[in-house]
N, C-alpha and C positions, 0 to 999 in steps of 0.2 A: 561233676563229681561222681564216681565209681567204688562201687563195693570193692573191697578186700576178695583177696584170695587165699588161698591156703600155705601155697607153696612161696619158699625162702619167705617166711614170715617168723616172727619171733614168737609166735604161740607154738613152734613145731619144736622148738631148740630143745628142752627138757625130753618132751617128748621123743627125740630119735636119738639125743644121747644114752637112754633110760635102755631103747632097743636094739643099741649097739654094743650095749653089757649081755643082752641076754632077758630085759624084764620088758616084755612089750605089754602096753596100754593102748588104748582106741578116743580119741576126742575129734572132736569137729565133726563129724562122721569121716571120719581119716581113720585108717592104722597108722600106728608107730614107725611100720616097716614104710609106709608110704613116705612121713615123714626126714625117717634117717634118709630112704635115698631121694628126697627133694632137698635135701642138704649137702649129699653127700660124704654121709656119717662112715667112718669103716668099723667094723666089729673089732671090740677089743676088750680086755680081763677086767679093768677099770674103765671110770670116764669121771673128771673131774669139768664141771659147769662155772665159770666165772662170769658174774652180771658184775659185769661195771655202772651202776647207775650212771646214766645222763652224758653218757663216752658215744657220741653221735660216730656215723661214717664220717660226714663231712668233719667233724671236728678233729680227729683221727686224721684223715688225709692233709687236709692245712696246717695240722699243727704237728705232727707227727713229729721232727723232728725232737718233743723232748719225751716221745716212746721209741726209742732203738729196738728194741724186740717185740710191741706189739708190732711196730709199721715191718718186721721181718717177715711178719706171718701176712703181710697183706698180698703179695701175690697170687695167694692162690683165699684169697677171704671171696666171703659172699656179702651182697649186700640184702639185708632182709626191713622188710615192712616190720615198723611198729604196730601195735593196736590205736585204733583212732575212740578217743583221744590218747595223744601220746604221753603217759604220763604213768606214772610212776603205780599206782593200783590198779589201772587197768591193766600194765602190760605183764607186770610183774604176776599179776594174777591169771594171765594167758599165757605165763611160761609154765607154770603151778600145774594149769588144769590142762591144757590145751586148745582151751575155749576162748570164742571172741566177747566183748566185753557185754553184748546185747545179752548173750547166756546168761555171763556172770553176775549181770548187774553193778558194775565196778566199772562207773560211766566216767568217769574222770574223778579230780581229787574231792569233787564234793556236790552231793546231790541235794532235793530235796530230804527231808526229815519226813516219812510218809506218819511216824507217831504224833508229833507238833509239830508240824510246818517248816518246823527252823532247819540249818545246812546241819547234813549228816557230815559229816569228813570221812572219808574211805578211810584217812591215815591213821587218825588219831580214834578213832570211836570213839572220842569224850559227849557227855553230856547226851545222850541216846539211851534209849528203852529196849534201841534194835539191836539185837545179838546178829553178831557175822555171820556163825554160821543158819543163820534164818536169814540173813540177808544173800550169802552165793550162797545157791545150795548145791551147784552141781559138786558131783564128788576130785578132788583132786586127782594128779597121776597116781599120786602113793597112794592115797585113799584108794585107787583099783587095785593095786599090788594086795593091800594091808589085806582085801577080803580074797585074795585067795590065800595069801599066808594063810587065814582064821579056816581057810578050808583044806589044809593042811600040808599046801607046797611051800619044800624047803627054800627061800627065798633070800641071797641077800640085804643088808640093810641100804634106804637111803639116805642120806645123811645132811642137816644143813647149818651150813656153819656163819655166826651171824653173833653179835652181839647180845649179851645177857635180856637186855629190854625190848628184845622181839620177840623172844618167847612165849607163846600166851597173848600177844598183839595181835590185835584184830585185821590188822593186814597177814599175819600169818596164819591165822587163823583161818582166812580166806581164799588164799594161796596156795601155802604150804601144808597143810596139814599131814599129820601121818609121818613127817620125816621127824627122823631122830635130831633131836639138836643139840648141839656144842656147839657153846660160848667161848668168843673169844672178841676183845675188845678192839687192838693194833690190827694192821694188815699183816705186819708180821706176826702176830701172835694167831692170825686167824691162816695165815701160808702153814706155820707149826701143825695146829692144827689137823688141818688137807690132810697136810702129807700123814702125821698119825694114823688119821681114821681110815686112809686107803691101802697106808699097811698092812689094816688087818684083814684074815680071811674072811669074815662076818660081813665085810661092807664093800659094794660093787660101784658106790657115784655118792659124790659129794656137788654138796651147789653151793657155793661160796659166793658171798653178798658183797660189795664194798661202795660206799653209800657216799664219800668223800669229793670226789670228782664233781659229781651234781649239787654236791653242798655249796662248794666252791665255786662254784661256775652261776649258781645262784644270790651269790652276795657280791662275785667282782664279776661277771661275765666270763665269758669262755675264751672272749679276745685278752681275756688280763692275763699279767705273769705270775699273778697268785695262782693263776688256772695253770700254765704249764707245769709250773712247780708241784704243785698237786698230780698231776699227770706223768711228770719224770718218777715221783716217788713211787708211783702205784703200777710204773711200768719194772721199775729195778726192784718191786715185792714179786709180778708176776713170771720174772724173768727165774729168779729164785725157786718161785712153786715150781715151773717147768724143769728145771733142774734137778729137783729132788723126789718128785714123784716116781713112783716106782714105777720101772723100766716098762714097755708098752701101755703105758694110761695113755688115753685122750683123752686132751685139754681143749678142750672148749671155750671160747671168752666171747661174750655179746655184749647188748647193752640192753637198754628197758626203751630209750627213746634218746634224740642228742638234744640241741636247744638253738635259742634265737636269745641274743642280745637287744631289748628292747630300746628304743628310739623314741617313740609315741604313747602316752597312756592319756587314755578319756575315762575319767569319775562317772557313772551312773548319778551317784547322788548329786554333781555339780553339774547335769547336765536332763533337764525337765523332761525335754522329749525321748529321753533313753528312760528314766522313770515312769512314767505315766503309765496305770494302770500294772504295773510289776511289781506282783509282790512279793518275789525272793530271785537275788539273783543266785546262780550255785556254777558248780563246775572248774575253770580255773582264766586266768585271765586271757589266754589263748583261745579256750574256745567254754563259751558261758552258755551255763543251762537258764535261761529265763523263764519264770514261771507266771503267768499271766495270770492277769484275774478273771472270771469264767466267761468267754466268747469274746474276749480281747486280742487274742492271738493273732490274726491277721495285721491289724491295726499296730501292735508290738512289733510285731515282724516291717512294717511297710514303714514304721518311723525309728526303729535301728536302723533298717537299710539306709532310710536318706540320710542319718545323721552319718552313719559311719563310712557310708560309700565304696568308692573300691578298696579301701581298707579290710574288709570284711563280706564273708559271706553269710549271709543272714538266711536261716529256713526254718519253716516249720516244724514241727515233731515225725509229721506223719509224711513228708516227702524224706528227711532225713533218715528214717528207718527203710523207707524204699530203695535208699541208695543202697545198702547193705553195707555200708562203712563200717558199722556196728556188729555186724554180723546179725544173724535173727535176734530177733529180740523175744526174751523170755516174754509172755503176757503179766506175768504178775509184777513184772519191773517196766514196762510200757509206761506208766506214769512217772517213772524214775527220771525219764529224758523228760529236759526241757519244753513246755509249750513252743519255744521259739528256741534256738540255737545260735551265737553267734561264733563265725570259725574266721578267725584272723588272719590275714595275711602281711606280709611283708614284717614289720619289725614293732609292730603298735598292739596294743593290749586295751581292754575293757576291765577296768575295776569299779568296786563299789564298798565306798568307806564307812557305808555302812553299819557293812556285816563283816569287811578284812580290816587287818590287824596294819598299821603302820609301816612294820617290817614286812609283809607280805606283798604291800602295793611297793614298794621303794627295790623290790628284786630285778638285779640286773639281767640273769639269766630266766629266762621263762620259756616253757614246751607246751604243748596239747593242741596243736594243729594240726596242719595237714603239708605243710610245708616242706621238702627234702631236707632240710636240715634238722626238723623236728623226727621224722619220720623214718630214714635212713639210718640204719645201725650196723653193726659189722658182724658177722662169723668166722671168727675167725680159729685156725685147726689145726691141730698137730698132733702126732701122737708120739712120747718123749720114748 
């Protein structure tokens, strides 16, 4: 297993769309300018960002037939690294800042609770002490912009368009911060939207959310025809945005990470020798942060591996940060990752009934691996 790298990665996306407007930021120890041309960004008046949640490459390629205009833009698309784990906080948090997740601390969907012991959720921040922004602290893109606005450059706005109930959310909080937000609920009412806010002269880049794809693909799998159907509708809203945007914008459309239709799931709680000595499991069912009891960790790690075998790659904390998969890892989020890590392969999952909710374990579609079809996502470009 191999550390990440910078380039065609989904942390740079925000980032070189932002400096093909005109407003360049610095993350990863990267410039912007690095970024746009490891993309190959072209400079333009506008730039409008579309995250498709959980719209994998591979998914896109195989199924593409029920996206006619996404699968148009695919000859000249990139294919880029998700953040590891692929998942929905971490990446989405690496588009935000330009940071890999070991910075952010937005280690997948659920870590330990370093207040009480118990699982933080990245998603939800319910039932926690811990405030987001004490938890990432590095500062966002816009967050670099905002402090030069304060220091008196005239500055376009950036703008993020999303659902009334992300507002003030702790994943946005985390993320996005700094950008101006308008609500809107439909894909349609959130395309309306776009095109508004890019009309005016006040605002240079819009990042437009749509969360439905991965909803969908999460309750019927991505092989289902609830999943196409879902995927025609949200290709005939972007085909629309692209049409209405005012004349020389780039449109950008990614994802956050794609997915695995599960096959295999093994209970922690129905199964003794994945228990023993573990006292929280966290993370997500793809790749699980275990947290061992003090000087267990070996012994946790060495009876995962036999239980789960080539199913799974089972590692320590302190070889897994060496991989740099994670990117550096902040010191003060170092306890955040797993005593031991489980990283799934092929189509099998680790739950624990625990601490997950009924609906969570019974999910057809599941990400946070390492896997091409977890991992691979698309760039795809045009400028209208």
């Amino acid at each position: 297993m191999t550390g990440e790298n910078h380039a065609h990665h989904v942390r740079a996306v925000l980032s070189g769309a932002l400096d093909a407007v005109g407003l360049p930021t610095a993350s990863a120890g990267r410039s912007s300018g690095e970024d746009r041309t490891d993309l190959g960004l072209p400079t333009a008046a506008k730039t409008c960002v579309v995250l498709v949640d959980g719209l994998g490459m591979q998914m896109l390629a195989e199924r593409g037939g029920h996206a006619p205009f996404l699968r148009s833009l695919l000859p000249d698309a990139l294919t880029l690294r998700s953040t590891f784990p692929s998942t929905t906080a971490a990446a989405v948090t690496a588009v935000g800042t330009g940071e890999l997740p070991g910075a952010t601390g937005m280690l997948g969907y659920s870590v330990r609770d370093p207040a009480d012991g118990g699982v933080l959720n990245l998603i939800r921040w319910e039932d926690t002490s811990v405030r987001p922004r004490e938890w990432q602290r590095r500062d966002t893109l816009v967050e670099q912009l905002e402090r030069r606005r304060a220091a008196g450059e005239d500055l376009p706005a950036v703008v993020s368009v999303g659902p009334a109930r992300f507002v003030g959310s702790g994943l946005t909080e985390c993320a996005l911060r700094g950008m101006r937000n308008v609500s809107a609920e439909s894909l349609a009412d959130r395309v309306d939207a776009t095109v508004a806010q890019l009309r005016r002269p006040d605002v240079a880049a819009v990042y437009l959310y749509w969360g439905d794809v991965d909803h969908v693909g999460h309750t019927y799998g991505w092989g289902s025809w609830q999943w196409g159907e879902e995927v025609s509708a949200t290709d005939g809203e972007l085909r629309r945005l692209a049409r209405s945007l005012p004349a020389g914008t780039l449109l950008v459309v990614t994802a956050d990470h794609g997915m695995v239709d599960v096959v295999n799931r093994t209970d922690v709680a129905a199964t003794p020798a994945l228990a023993e000595d573990v006292e929280l499991v966290a993370g997500e069912p793809r790749t699980n942060h275990v947290y061992a009891a003090p000087g267990t960790a070996p012994d946790v790690a060495a009876r995962w591996q036999d239980v789960l075998g080539e199913t799974a790659w089972v590692v320590e904390r302190d070889e897994l940060v060496a991989t740099g998969l994670l990117g550096p890892v902040a010191p003060e989020r170092l306890d955040a990752v797993g005593d031991v890590v489980a990283v799934m392969r092929g189509r099998d999952v680790v739950v624990d009934s625990r601490t997950q909710t009924p609906g969570s374990i019974a999910l057809v579609g599941v990400h946070g691996a390492l896997t091409e079809a977890e991992m691979a996502v698309p760039l795809l470009r045009t400028v209208v």
